[in-house]
PATORNU-126594 format. One line per field, with one value per residue (C-alpha): residue number from 1; residue in three letters; y, z, x; chain. Coordinates in steps of 0.25 Angstrom, whole numbers, plus 5000, padded with zeros to 4 digits. Each point is the difference from the previous one (the first is absolute). Layout:
! residues N
resi: c(NUM, ...)
resn: c(ALA, ...)
north: c(Y, ...)
up: c(Z, ...)
east: c(X, ...)
chain: c(A, ...)
This chain:
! residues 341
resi: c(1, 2, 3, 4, 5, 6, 7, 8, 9, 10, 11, 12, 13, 14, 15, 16, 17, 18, 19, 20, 21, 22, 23, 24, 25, 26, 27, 28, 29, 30, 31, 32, 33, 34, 35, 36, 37, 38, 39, 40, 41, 42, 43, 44, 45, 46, 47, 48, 49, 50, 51, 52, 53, 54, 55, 56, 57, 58, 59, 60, 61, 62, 63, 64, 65, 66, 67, 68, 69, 70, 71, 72, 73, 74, 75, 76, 77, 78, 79, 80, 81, 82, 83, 84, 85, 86, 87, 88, 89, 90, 91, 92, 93, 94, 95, 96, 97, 98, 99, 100, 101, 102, 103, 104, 105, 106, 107, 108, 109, 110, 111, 112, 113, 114, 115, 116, 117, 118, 119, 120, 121, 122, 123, 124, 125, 126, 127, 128, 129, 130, 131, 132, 133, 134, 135, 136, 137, 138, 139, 140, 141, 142, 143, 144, 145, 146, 147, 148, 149, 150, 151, 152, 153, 154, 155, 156, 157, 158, 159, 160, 161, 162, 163, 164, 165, 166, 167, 168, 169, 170, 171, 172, 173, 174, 175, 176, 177, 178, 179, 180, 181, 182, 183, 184, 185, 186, 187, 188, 189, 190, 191, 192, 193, 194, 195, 196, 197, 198, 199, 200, 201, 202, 203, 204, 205, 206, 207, 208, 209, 210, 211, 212, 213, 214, 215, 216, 217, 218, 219, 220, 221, 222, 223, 224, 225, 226, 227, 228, 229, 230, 231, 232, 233, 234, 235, 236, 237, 238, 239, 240, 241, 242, 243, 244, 245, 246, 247, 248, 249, 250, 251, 252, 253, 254, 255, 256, 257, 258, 259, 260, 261, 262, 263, 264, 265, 266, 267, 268, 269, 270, 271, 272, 273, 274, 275, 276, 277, 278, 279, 280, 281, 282, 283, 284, 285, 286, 287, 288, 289, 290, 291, 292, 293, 294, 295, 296, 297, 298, 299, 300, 301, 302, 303, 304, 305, 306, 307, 308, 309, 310, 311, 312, 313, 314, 315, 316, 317, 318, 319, 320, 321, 322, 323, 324, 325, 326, 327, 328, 329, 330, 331, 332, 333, 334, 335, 336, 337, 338, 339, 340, 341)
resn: c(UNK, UNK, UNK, UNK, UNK, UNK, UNK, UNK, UNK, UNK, UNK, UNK, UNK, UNK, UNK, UNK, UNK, UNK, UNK, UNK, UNK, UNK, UNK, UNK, UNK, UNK, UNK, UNK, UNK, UNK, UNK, UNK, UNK, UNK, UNK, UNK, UNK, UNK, UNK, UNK, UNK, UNK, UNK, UNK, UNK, UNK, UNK, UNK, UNK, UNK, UNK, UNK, UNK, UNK, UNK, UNK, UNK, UNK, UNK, UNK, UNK, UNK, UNK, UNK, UNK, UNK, UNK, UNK, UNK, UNK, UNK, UNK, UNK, UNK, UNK, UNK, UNK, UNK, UNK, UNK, UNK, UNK, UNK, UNK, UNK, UNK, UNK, UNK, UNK, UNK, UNK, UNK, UNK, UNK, UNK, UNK, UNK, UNK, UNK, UNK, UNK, UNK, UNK, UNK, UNK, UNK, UNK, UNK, UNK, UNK, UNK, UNK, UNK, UNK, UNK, UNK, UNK, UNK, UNK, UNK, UNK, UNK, UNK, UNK, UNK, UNK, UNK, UNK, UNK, UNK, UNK, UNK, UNK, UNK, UNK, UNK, UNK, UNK, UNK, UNK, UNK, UNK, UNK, UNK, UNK, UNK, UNK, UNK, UNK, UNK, UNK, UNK, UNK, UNK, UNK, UNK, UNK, UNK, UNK, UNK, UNK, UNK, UNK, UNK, UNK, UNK, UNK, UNK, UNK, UNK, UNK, UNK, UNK, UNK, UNK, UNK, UNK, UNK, UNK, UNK, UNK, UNK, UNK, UNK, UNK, UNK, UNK, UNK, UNK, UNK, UNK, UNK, UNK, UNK, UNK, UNK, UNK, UNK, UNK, UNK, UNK, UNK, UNK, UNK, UNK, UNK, UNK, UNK, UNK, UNK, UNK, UNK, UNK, UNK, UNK, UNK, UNK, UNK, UNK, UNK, UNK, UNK, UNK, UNK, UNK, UNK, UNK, UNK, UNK, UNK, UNK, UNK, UNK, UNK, UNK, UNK, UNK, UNK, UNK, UNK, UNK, UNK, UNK, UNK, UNK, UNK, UNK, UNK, UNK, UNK, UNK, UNK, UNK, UNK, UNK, UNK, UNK, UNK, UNK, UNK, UNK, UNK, UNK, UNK, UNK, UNK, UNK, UNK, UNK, UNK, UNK, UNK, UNK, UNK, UNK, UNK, UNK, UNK, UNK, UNK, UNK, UNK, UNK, UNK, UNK, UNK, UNK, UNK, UNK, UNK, UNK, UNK, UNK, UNK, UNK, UNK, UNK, UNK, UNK, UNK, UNK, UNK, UNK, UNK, UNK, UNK, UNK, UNK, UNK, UNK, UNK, UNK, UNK, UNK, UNK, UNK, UNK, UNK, UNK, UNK, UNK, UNK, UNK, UNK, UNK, UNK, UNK, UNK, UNK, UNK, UNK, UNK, UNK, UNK, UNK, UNK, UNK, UNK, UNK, UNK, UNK)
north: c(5000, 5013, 5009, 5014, 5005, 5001, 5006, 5012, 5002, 5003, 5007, 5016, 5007, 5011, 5013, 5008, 5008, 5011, 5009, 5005, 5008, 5016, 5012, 5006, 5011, 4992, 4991, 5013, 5006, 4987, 5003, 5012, 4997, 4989, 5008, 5009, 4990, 4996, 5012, 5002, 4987, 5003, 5014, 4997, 4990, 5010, 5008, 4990, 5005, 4993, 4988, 4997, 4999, 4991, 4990, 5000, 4996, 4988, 4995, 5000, 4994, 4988, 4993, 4988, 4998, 5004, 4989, 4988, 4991, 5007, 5000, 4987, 5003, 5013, 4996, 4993, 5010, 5011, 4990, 5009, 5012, 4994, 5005, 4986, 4991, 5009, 5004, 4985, 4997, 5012, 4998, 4985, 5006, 5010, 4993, 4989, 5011, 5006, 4986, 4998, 5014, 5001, 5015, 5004, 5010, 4993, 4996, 5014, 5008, 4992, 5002, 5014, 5000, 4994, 5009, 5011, 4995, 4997, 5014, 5008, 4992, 4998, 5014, 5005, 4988, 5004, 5015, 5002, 4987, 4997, 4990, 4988, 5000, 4988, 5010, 5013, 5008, 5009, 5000, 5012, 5002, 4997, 4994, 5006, 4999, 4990, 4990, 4992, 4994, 4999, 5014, 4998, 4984, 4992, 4989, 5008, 5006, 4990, 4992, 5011, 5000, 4986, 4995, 5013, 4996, 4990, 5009, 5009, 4991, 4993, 5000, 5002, 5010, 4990, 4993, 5013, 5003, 4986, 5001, 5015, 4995, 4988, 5009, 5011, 4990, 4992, 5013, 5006, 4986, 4999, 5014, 4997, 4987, 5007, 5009, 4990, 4992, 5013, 5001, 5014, 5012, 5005, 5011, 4989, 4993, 5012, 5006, 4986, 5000, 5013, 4998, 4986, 5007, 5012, 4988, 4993, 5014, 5007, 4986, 5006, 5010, 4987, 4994, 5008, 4993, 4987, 4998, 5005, 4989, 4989, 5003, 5002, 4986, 4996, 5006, 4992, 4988, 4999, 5005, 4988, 4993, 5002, 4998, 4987, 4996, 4993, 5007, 4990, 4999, 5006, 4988, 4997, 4998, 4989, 5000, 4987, 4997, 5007, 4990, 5003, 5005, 4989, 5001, 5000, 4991, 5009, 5005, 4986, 5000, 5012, 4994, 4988, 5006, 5008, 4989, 4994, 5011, 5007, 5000, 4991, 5006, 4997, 4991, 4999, 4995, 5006, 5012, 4995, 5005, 5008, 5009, 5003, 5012, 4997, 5006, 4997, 5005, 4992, 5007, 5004, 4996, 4985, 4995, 4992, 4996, 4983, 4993, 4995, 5014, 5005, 5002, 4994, 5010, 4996, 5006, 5008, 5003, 5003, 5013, 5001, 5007, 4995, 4993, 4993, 4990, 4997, 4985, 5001, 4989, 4987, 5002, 4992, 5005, 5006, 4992, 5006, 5003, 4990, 5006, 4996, 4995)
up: c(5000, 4998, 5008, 4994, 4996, 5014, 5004, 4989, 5007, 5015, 4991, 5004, 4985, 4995, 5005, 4991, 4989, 5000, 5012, 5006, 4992, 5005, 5000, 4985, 4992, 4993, 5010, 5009, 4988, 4998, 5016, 4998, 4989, 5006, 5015, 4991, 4994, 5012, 5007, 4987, 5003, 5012, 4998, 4989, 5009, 5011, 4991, 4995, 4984, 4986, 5007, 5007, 4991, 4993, 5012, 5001, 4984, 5001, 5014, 4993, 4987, 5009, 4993, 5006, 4995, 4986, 4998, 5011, 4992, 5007, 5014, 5006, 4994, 5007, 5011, 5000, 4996, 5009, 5010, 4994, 5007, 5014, 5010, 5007, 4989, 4992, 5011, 5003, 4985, 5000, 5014, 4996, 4988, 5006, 5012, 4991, 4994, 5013, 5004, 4987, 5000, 5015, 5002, 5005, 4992, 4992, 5011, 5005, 4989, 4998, 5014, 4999, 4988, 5007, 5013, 4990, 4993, 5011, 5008, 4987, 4994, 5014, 5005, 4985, 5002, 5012, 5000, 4989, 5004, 4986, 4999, 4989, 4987, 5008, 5011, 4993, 5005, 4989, 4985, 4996, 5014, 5004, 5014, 5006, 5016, 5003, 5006, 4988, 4997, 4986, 4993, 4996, 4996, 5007, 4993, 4986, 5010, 5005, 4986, 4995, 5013, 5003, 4985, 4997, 5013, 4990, 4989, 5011, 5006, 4985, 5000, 4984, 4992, 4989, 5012, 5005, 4988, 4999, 5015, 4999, 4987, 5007, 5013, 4992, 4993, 5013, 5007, 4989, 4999, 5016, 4998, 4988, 5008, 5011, 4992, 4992, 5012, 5006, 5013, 4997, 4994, 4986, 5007, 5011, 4991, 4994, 5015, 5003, 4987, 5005, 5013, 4998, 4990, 5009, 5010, 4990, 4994, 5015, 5005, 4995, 5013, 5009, 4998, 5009, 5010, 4994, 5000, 5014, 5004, 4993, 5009, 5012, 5000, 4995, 5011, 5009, 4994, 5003, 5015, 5002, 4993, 5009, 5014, 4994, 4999, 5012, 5008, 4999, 5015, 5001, 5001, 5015, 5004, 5011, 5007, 5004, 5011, 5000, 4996, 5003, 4989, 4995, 5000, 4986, 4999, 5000, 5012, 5007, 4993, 5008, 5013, 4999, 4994, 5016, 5006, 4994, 4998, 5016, 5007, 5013, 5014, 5006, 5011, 5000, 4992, 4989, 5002, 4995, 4989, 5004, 5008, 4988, 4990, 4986, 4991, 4988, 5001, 4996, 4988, 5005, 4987, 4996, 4986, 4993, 4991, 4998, 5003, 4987, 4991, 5009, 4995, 5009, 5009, 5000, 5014, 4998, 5014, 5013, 5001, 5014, 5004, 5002, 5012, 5005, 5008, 4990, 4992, 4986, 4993, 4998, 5009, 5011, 5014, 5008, 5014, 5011, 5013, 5012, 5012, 5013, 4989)
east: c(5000, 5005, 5003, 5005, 4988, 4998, 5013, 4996, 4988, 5007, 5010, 5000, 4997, 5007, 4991, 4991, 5006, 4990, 4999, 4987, 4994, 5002, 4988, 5007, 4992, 4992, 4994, 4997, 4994, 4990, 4997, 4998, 4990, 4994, 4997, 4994, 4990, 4996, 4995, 4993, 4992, 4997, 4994, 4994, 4993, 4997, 4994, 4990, 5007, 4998, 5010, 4987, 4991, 5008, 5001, 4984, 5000, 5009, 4995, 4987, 5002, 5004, 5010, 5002, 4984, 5006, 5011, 4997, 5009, 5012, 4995, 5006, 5014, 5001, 4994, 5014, 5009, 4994, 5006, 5015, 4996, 4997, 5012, 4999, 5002, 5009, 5010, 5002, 5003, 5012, 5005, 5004, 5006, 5009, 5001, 5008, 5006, 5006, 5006, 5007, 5007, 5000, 4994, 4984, 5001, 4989, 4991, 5002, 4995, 4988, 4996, 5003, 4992, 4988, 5003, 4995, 4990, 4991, 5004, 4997, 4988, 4995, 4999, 4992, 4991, 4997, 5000, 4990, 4992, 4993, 4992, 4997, 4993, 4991, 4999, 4997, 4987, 4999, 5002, 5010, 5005, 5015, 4996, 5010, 5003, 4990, 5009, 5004, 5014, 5000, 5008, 5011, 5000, 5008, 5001, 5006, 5010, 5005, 5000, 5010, 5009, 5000, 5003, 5009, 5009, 5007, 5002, 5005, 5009, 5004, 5015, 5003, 4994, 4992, 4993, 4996, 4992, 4994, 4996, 4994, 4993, 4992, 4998, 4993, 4991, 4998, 4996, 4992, 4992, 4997, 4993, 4993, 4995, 4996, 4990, 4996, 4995, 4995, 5007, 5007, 4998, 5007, 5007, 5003, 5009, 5006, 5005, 5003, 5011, 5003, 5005, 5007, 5007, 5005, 5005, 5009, 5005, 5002, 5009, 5012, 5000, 4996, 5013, 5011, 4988, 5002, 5016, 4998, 4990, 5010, 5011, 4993, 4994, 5014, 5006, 4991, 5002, 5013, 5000, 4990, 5010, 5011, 4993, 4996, 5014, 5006, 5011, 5012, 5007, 5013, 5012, 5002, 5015, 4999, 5013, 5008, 5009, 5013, 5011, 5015, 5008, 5009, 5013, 5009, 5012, 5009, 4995, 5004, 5011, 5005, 4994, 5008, 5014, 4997, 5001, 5011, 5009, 4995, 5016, 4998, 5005, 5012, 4996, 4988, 4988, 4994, 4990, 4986, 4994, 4989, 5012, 5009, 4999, 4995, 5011, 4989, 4987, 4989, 4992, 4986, 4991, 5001, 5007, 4991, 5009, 5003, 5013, 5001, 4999, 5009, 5015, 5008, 5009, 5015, 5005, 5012, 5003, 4995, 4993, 5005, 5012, 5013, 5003, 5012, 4993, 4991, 5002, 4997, 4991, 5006, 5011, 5005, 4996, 5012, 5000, 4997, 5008, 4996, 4999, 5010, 5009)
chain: c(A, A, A, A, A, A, A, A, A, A, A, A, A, A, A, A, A, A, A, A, A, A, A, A, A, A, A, A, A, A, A, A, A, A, A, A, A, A, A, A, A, A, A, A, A, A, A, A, A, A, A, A, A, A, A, A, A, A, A, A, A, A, A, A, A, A, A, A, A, A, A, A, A, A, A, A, A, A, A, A, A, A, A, A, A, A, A, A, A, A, A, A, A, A, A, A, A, A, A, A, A, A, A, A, A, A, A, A, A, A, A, A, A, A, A, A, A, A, A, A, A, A, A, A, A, A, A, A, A, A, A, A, A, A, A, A, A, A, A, A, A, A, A, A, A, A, A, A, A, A, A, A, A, A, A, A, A, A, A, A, A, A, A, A, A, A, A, A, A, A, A, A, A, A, A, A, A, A, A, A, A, A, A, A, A, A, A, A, A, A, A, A, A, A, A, A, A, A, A, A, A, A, A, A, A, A, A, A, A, A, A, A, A, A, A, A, A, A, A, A, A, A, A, A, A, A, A, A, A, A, A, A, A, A, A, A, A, A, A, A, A, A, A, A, A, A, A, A, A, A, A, A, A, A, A, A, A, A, A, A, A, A, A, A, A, A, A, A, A, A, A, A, A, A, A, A, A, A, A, A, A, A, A, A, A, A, A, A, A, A, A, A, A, A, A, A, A, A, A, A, A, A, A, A, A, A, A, A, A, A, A, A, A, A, A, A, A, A, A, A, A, A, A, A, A, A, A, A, A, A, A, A, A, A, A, A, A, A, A, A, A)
């Protein structure tokens, strides 16, 4: 069986070639433009304008009565635009991504993204509080702070954020365009189901492209935030890390019993040329040993050095002084003097 596929798969990739895209001209001028649509939408809603009208006339020409053919399919696909279902499908998808390349920047940004989406969308759904076309009271009215939930549509925007997170995040320049191509006709499908099946408004949809659009254009500024948040929990990581290590105890010295520093042979060697070469008294015994003078210190650290790589020590002479009384080695002893003689 083989094996190396495997070692490829827990091999770290090189990183993303393409950085993060930056807040250029161009893209503040297509935030710009789109801020500007939306508060458009939104008055022209407040004031009950041709926008309107136009909401009335589709809600009643009841399309989903006109082409019942298509009704189980996008029944189906509206099923895109949930945040539930859809936020599942792309977190496993960069979540994958972030363990091969070994950053959350992924992760990160798509929850950044949905931080946003259901602050923005939120607060408008629940500031102006219009109600449903099921729901409407009056024909031609808005019905406008009644406590509905329903302006902008949150399905369309999270359709265009959640799907345009991967052309956002795409790391080469020709699956960026792929991924913002089938995010744009994803989205723009989700809306047009969601008044086919007459749940939103027209003009719910087009706020809802509207401000999924300002999300994914207005990321740029969010990411100082995100590299931030990255080596934060990075930085975490590894100080958990490390008090999970265990301490290893410092070497203990256990100390033995003091033996008595042995003694080189050339230290007996001096020892026993005192005894031999000590002069003896006239008349009387020899001193003990304890009692005489060494004349040759006996060296205070102990020569570990073996008798047989040792070079062998010719004597070339006694080291002592000259003395008269003194018999050199291998000499006949001189006799002594008998007393009363």
């Amino acid at each position: 069986m083989r094996t190396d596929i495997f070692a490829r798969l827990d091999r770290e990739p090189e990183p993303p070639k393409i950085e993060p895209p930056r807040m250029s001209r161009h893209r503040v001028a297509l935030f710009g433009g789109t801020l500007a649509f939306y508060v458009a939408i939104v008055v022209a809603v407040l004031v009950s304008s041709w926008l309107v009208a136009l909401d009335w006339k589709v809600m009643l020409f009841r399309p989903y009565q006109q082409w019942p053919e298509i009704h189980a399919f996008l029944d189906y696909y509206i099923v895109l635009g949930q945040r539930g279902p859809t936020a599942t499908m792309v977190a496993c998808w960069l979540g994958w991504r972030s363990w091969r390349q070994h950053t959350l920047r992924p992760l990160l940004t798509l929850g950044a993204a949905l931080l946003l989406l259901n602050a923005t969308v939120g607060a408008v759904k629940i500031g102006l509080g219009r109600l449903g076309p099921h729901y409407a009271t009056q024909i031609g009215s808005a019905d406008l702070f009644a406590g509905g939930d329903i302006f902008p549509s949150g399905h369309t925007a999270n359709a265009v954020v959640t799907w345009g997170i991967l052309a956002y995040l795409a790391t080469t320049p020709r699956a960026r365009r792929y991924l913002s191509a089938m995010s744009a006709i994803v989205s723009l499908g989700v809306g047009l189901t969601t008044v086919y099946l007459g749940t939103h408004w027209l003009s719910d949809v087009l706020l809802g492209w509207a401000a999924g659009l300002l999300i994914l254009l207005g990321l740029p500024w969010v990411e100082p935030l995100i590299s931030r948040a990255e080596a934060w929990i990075f930085a975490q990581r590894e100080s958990l890390r490390g008090l999970g290590r265990p301490v290893s105890p410092a070497p203990v010295t256990i100390a033995g019993p003091r033996t008595a520093p042995v003694r080189s042979q050339d230290a007996v060697d001096v020892l026993a040329a005192d005894q031999v070469l000590e002069p003896v008294a006239a008349g009387g015994p020899p001193a003990p040993a304890a009692a005489r003078p060494r004349s040759h210190p006996v060296p205070s650290h102990p020569v570990h050095t073996t008798r047989s790589e040792r070079t062998p020590v010719t004597p070339t002479g006694s080291r002592r002084p000259p003395n008269p009384d003194r018999t050199p080695r291998g000499g006949a002893a001189p006799a002594r003097p008998v007393a009363g003689g």
